[in-house]
N, C-alpha and C positions, 0 to 999 in steps of 0.2 A: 324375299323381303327380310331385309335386315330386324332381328326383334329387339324389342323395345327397350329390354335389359343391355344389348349391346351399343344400341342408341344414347342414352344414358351414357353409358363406361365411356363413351367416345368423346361425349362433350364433356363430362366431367377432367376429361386426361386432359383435352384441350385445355379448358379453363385454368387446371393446376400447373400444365407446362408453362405457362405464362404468365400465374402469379408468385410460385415458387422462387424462380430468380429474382421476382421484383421482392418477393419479403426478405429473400437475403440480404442482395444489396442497402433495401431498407433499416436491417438491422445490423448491419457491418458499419455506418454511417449514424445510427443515433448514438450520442454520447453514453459512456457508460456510466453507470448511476452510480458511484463509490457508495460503501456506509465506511463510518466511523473505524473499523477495524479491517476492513477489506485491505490487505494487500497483496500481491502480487504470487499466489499460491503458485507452484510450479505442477504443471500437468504432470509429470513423472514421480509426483509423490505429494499427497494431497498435506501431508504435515509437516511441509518445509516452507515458510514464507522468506525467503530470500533473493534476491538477483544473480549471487555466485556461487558459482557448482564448485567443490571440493574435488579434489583428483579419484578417483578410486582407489581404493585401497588405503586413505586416509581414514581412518577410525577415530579418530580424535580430533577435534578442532585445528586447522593446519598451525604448522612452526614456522615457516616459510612460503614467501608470498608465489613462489612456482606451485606450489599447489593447489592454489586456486585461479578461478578465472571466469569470465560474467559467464552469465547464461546466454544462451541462444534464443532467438525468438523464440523458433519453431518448441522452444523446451517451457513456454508460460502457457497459463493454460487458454485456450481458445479464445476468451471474454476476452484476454487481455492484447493476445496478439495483434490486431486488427489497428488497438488503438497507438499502439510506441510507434515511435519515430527513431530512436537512437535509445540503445546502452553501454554504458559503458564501466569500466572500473577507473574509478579517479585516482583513488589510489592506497595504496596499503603499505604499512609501515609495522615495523617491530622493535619493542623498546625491550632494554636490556636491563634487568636490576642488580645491585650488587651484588646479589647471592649467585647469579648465572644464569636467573632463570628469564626467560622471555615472555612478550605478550605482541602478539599479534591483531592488527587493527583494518579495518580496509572501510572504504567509504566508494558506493556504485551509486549508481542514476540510472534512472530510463523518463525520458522525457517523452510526454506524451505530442500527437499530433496535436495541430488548431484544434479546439471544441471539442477533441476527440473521449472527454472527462467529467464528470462532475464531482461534489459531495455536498448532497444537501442542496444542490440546485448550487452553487457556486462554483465556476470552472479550473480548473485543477491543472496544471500546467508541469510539474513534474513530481517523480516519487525521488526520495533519497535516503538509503538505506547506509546507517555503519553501525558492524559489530566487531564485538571481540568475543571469546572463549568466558568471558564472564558478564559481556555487556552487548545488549541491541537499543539502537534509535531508528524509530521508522517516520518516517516524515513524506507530507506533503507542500507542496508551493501551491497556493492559490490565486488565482490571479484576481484579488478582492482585497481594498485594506482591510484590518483588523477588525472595526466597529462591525463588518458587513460578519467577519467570521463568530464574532464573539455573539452576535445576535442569533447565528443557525446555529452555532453546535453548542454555544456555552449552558443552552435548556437539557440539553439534552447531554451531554458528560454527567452534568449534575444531579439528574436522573436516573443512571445509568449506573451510579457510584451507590447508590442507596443500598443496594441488596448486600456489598461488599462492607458497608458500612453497618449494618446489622449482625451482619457474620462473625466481623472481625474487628469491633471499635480500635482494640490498641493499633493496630496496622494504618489502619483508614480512620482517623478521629475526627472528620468534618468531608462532607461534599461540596463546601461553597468555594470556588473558584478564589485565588487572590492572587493581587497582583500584586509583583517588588518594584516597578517600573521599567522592568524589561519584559516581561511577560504572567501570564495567566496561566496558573497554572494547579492540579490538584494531586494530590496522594491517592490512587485506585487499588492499589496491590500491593503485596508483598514485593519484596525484593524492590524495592523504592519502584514499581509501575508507577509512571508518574502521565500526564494527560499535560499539554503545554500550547497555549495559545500568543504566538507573539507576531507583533511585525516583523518583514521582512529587511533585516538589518541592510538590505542591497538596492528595495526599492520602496518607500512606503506606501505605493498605492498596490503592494503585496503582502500577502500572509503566509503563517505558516503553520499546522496542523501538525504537532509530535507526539508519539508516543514513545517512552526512552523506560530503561529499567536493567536492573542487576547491581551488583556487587560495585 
C-alpha cells in the first residue's frame, strides 16, 4: 500500500501540472501595469533603459548610424517581451556644425500588442524613445485624451516632485504642473528633467506621457 506521504506528493504534482501552465498563460496575457518611470530596462544589463544596442567595441556614444541598431526581443527583459508587437529604429540622423564636430540622433518605437499595457489603469499603445550623446526623450502614447491623463498622473508628478523640490529649490522652484497651451508640463531635475503632459498632435482622442532632459 502506497503511504500517505506519497499519496499526497501525487495529487499535489497533479494539481500543480495543471495549474502551472494555466498561471502562465494567465500572466503572459494580463496587461502590464507601467509606473511613471518604467521603461523598457534591457535584460542584458539592468542600467541601460534604451531600445538600441551600440555595436561593441563602441565606447562612446556612436558617430555613425552603422553602429547602432534596435534591439532584439529576446534582449528586453522578460516583463516586457510577451507584450511588443513590432520595433523598430525610425530613424537616425547626424548634424554637422561648423567647427566639424557632429552629433548623433536616432528616434525607435516598440509598439505594444492590443491591451497588452497600462499606466495608471490607462492603455498605453506605444513607447518612443530618441536620444543623443547629450539628450534623452522617453515617451508614451496613450490611448486616452489628455483630460483622462492629466486627472491620473498630473496627482501624482506633482507629488513625486516635492522631495527634489526640498533638496534643490534653485533647480526645481515649483511642483505645480503649467500649461503654455501645447502642453503640461514641470521641472523635476537637473539637466532641464523635464515631466510633459500633451495631446496627441496626430489624434486628440490620444495622449502623450514624456519624460525628456539634458543639455
Amino acid at each position: 500500500m502506497r503511504s500517505l506521504r506519497a499519496v499526497l506528493l501525487a495529487a499535489i504534482s497533479i494539481v500543480l501540472s495543471g495549474v502551472a501552465p494555466a498561471y502562465a498563460n494567465d500572466a503572459a496575457t494580463k496587461p502590464l501595469k507601467l509606473q511613471r518611470n518604467d521603461f523598457p530596462t534591457l535584460a542584458a544589463n539592468q542600467n541601460i533603459q534604451r531600445l538600441v544596442m551600440f555595436n561593441a567595441g563602441t565606447e562612446d556614444f556612436p558617430r555613425r548610424c552603422d553602429q547602432l541598431s534596435i534591439v532584439k526581443l529576446h534582449d528586453l527583459s522578460p516583463r516586457w517581451q510577451p507584450r511588443i508587437e513590432r520595433l523598430a529604429l525610425k530613424t537616425c540622423d547626424i548634424d554637422v556644425f561648423n567647427d566639424g564636430e557632429t552629433y548623433l540622433t536616432y528616434e525607435a518605437q516598440a509598439t505594444f500588442k492590443p491591451g497588452a499595457a497600462t499606466l495608471e489603469g490607462l492603455p498605453v499603445l506605444r513607447y518612443d524613445e530618441a536620444m543623443g550623446e547629450m539628450h534623452i526623450r522617453q515617451r508614451y502614447l496613450v490611448d486616452a485624451p489628455i483630460a483622462a491623463l492629466l486627472n491620473a498622473l498630473r496627482p501624482l508628478i506633482e507629488h513625486d516632485c516635492q522631495p527634489m523640490l526640498e533638496l534643490n529649490p534653485m533647480t526645481v522652484r515649483t511642483c505645480d504642473m503649467s500649461d503654455d497651451g501645447e502642453a503640461w508640463s514641470v521641472v523635476v531635475g537637473e539637466l532641464n528633467h523635464t515631466v510633459w503632459l500633451r495631446a496627441d498632435p496626430d489624434n486628440p482622442a490620444r495622449s502623450q506621457y514624456e519624460v525628456s532632459g539634458g543639455d
